[in-house]
C-alpha positions in Angstrom: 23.3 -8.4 10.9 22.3 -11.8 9.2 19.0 -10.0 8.0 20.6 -6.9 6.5 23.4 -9.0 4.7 20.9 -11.0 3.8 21.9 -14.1 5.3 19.5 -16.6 7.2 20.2 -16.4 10.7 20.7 -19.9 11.8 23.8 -20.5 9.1 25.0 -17.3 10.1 24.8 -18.4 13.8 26.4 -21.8 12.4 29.7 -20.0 10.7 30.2 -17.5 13.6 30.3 -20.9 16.2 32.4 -22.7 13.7 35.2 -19.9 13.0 34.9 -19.6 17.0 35.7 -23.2 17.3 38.8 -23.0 14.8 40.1 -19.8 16.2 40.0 -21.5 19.6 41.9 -24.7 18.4 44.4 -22.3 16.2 43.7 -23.7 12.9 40.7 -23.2 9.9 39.8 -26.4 8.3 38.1 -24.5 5.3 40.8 -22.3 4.3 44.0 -23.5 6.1 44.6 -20.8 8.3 46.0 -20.4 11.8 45.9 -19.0 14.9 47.3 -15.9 12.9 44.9 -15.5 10.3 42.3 -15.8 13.0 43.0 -12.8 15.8 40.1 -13.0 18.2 36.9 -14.8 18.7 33.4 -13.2 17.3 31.6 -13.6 20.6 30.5 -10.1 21.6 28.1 -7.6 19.6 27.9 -5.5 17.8 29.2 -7.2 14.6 30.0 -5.5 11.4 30.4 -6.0 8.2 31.8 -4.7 4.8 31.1 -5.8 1.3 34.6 -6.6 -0.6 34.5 -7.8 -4.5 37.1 -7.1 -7.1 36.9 -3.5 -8.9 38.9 -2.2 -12.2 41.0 -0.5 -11.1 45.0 -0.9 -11.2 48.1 0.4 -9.4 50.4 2.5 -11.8 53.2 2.2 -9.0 53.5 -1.2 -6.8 56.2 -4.1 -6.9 58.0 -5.0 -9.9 57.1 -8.9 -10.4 58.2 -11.2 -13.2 56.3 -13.8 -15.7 56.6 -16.0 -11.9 55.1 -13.0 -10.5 58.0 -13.8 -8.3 59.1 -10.2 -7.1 61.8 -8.3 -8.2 64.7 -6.3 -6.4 65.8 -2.7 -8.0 68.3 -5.0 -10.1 65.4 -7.4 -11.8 66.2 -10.3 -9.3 64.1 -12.2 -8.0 63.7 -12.4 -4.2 63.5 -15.7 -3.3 60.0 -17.1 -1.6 58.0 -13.5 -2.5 55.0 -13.3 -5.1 52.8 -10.9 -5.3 50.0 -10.2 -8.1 46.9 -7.6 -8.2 46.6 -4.1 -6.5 50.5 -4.6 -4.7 52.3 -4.8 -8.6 52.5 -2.4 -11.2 54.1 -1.9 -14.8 52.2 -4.8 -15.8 50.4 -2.7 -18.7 52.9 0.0 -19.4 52.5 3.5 -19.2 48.6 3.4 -19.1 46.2 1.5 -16.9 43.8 -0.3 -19.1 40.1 -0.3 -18.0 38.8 -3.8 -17.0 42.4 -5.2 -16.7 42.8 -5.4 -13.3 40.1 -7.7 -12.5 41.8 -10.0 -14.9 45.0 -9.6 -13.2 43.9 -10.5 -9.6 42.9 -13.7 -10.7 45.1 -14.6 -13.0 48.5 -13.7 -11.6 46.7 -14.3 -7.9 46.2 -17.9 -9.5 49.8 -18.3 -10.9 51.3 -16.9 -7.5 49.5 -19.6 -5.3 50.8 -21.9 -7.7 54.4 -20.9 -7.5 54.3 -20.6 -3.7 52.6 -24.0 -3.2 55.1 -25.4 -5.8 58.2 -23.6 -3.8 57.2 -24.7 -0.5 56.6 -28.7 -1.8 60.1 -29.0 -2.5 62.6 -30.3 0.2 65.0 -27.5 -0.4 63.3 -24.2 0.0 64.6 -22.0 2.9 
């Protein structure tokens, strides 16, 4: 799989032992997750693998979300401790999906929702 994906095999071979290694000990050093983000070990082939990269394209529908992207029950409140941004949230350009948007939304909003999460769960008193 290292060949088609165009990978050299030994640091292929090196991330598949370490992500074995952190899914053993229930916790990513790279990216912070745990045991959960992490469901089984990668020990027995055959291995596949998909190529996954932002697209335009938008939602017309989704989760209503705010200028927090905090998002929103029926009555425009906020529900505490939920963000969302990207593909999940909609009405964020009206009527009409505009072409090359979306891309911009992801990371932007994705951006400004890791923010207000990271910023919610630093302070002493969030549920």
């Amino acid at each position: 799989m290292a060949g088609q994906l165009g990978i050299p095999a030994d640091q292929f071979a090196q991330a598949v032992s370490r992500y074995n290694a952190w899914q053993k000990a229930g916790h990513d050093d790279d990216f912070g997750r745990s045991a959960t983000g992490m469901p089984g070990a990668l020990e027995t082939a055959p291995f596949y693998a998909v190529r996954v990269k932002p697209a335009i394209h938008h939602t017309m529908g989704g989760l209503s979300v705010n200028t927090e992207t905090q998002v929103l029950r029926a009555d425009g409140t906020p529900i505490g401790g939920l963000y969302a941004a990207g593909e999940v949230t909609g009405g964020l350009h009206g009527a009409n999906r505009l072409g090359g948007n979306g891309v911009a939304d992801i990371v932007v909003n994705g951006r400004l929702a890791g923010l207000a999460a990271s910023k919610r769960l630093a302070r002493s008193d969030h549920p």
